[in-house]
N, C-alpha and C positions, 0 to 999 in steps of 0.2 A: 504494500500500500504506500501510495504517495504524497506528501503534504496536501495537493491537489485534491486525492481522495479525503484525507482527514477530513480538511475543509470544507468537501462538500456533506458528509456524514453528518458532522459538529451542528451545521445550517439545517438539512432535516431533519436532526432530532430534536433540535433547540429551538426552531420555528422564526427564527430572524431575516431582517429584511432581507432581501432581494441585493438591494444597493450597498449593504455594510458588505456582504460575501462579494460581491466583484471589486468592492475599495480593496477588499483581503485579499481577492486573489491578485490583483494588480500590482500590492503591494509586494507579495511574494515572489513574481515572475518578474517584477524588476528587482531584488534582493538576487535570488538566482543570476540572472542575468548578468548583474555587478560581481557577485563571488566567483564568475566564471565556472560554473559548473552546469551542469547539462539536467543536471537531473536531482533532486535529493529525496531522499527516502527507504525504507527497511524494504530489502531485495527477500 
């Protein structure tokens, strides 16, 4: 599973905006993006 997946889990089981889960995931994939890594998460 991938932060990506957390993320979306965390949002359907928590019942939170629409809008706060894509500021999260935005925020994530430009972290990613800045550490230079492709991918993170438990293989």
């Amino acid at each position: 599973m991938d932060l990506f997946a957390l993320l979306d889990h965390k949002f359907a089981t928590q019942g939170l905006e629409e809008k706060t889960k894509s500021d999260y995931a935005r925020d994530l994939a430009n972290f990613i993006k800045s550490s230079g890594q492709s991918k993170f998460g438990a293989d």
